[in-house]
C-alpha positions in Angstrom: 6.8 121.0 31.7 4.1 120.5 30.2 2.1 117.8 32.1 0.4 114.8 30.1 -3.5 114.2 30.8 -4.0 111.9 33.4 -5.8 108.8 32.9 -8.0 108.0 35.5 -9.4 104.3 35.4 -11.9 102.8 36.9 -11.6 99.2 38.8 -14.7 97.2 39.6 -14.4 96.0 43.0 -15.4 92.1 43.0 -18.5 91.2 45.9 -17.1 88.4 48.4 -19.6 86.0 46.4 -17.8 86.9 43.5 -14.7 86.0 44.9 -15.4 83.0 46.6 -17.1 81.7 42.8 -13.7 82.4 41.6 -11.7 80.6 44.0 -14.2 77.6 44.4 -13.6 77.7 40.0 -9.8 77.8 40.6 -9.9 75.0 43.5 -12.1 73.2 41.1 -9.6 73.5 38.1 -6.7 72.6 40.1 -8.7 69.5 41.5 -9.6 68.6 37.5 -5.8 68.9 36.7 -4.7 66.6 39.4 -7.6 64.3 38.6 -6.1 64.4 35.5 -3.0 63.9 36.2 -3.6 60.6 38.8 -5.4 59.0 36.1 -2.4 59.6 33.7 -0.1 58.1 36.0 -2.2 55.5 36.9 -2.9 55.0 32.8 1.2 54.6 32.8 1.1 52.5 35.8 -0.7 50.2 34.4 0.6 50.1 31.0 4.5 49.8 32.5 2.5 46.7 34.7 1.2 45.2 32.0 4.3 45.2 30.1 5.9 43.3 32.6 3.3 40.7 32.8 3.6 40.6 29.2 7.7 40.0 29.4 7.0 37.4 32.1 4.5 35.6 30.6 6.6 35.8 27.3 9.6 34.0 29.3 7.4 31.6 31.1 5.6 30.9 27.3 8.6 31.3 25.6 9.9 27.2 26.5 6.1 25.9 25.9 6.7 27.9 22.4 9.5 26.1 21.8 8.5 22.8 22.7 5.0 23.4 20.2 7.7 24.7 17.6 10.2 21.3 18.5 7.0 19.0 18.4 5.5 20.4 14.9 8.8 20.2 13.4 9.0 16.4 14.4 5.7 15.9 13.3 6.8 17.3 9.8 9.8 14.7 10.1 7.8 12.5 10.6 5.4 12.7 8.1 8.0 13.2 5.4 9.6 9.8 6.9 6.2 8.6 6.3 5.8 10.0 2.7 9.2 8.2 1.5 8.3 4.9 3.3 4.8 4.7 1.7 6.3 5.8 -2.0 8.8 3.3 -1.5 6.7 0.6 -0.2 4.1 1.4 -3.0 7.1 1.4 -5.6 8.4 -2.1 -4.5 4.6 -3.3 -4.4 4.5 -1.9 -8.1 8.0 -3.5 -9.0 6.9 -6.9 -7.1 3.5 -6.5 -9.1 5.7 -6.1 -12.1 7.4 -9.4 -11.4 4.7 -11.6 -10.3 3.4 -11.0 -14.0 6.6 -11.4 -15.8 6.9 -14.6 -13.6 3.5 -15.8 -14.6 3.6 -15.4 -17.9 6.7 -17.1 -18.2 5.4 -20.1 -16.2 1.9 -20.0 -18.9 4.6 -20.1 -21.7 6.9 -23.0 -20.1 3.0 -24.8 -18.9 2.0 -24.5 -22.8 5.5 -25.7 -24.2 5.1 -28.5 -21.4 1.4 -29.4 -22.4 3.1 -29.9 -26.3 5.5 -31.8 -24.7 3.2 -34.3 -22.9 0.9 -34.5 -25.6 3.8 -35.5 -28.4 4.9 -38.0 -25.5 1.1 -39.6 -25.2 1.0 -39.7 -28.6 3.5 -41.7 -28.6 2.9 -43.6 -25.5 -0.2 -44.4 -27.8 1.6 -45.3 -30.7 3.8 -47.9 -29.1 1.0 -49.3 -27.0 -1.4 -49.7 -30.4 1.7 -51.1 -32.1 3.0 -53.2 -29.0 -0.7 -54.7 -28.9 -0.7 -55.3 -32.4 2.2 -57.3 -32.6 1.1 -59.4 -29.2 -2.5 -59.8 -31.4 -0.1 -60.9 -34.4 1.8 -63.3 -32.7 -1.5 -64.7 -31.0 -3.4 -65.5 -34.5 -0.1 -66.3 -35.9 0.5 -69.1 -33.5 -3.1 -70.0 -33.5 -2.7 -70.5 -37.8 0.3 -72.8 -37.1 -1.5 -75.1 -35.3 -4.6 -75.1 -37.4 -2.0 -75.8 -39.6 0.1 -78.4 -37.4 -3.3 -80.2 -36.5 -4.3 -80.3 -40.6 -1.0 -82.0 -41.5 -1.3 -84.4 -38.6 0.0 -83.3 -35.7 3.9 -83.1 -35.8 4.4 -83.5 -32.1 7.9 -81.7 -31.8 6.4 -78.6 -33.3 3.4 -78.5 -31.0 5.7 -78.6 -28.3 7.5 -75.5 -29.4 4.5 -73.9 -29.9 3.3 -74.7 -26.5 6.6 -73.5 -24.9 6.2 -69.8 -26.9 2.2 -70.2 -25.1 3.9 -71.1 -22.0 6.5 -68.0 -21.8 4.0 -65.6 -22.0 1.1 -65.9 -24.6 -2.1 -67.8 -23.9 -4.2 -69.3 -26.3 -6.4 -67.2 -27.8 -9.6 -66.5 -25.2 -12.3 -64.8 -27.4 -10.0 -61.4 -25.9 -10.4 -58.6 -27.8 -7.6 -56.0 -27.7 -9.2 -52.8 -28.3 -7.2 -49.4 -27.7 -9.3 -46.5 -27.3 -7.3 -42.8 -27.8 -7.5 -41.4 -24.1 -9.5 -37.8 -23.6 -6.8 -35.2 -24.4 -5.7 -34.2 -20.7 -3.5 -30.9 -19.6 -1.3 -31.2 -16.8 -3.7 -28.5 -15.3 -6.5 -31.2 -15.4 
């Protein structure tokens, strides 16, 4: 038997200082990890808290989300009510607008055919009235000759008294009257 060399090793034997350093550094690493460790869980604490905040407040917002969401999309209703009633109050205005013209220029043209018509009817309102004097001056010298005329062959009594009976039914004797018809200013019915 052959005996292998023995190893002989050496330990170094820690002081008590030694040892208490290296138990005070494993306390202290222990007390690190827990530290660590609280403030973890407290870290997830937290968190899992504020997540149910944030779910409560979620359902407690949730309705006031839905009313904002009801009240904008009536408000859009709204306004697109109010975008077809202005374009169809602004096309009837323009349609109305439309009519009002065609109207009035029909009433100029009916106005202008109505002038032509008054003035072709004073014409011959005039006309008549000229000739209608005329005729009244005619039959005034006319009677007036015949009784120059009666009085130059002496006075034939029976055909004074005629004469005096046409005077009578309407015609005097002749005054110094002038009949003189002056043409009116031409008037429009707008006038």
């Amino acid at each position: 038997m052959t005996h292998a060399p023995l190893l002989l090793i050496q330990t170094y034997a820690p002081s008590d200082f030694e040892r208490w350093v290296d138990v005070i550094a494993d306390v202290a690493t222990i007390v690190i990890a827990l530290s660590i460790i609280a403030v973890g869980v407290a870290v997830v604490y937290g968190a899992l808290k504020a997540w149910g905040m944030m779910k409560r407040m979620r359902t407690d917002v949730h309705p006031a989300i839905q009313n904002l969401t009801a009240m904008s999309d009536n408000a859009k209703a709204l306004t697109d009510r109010l975008r077809v009633n202005v374009e169809e109050l602004s096309a009837t205005v323009s349609e109305t607008n439309l009519k009002v013209r065609r109207a009035t220029d029909a009433a100029e043209e009916r106005l202008a055919e109505i002038n032509a018509l008054v003035g072709v009817a004073q014409r011959e309102a005039e006309e008549a009235f000229v000739r209608a004097a005329s005729t009244v001056r005619g039959v005034q010298v006319g009677t007036e000759a015949l009784r120059r005329l009666a009085r130059r062959r002496g006075g034939d009594e029976a055909y004074e008294g005629e004469l005096d009976e046409l005077m009578e039914d309407g015609m005097d004797d002749d005054d110094g009257t002038e009949i003189r018809v002056v043409p009116p200013r031409r008037r429009t019915i707008l006038d």
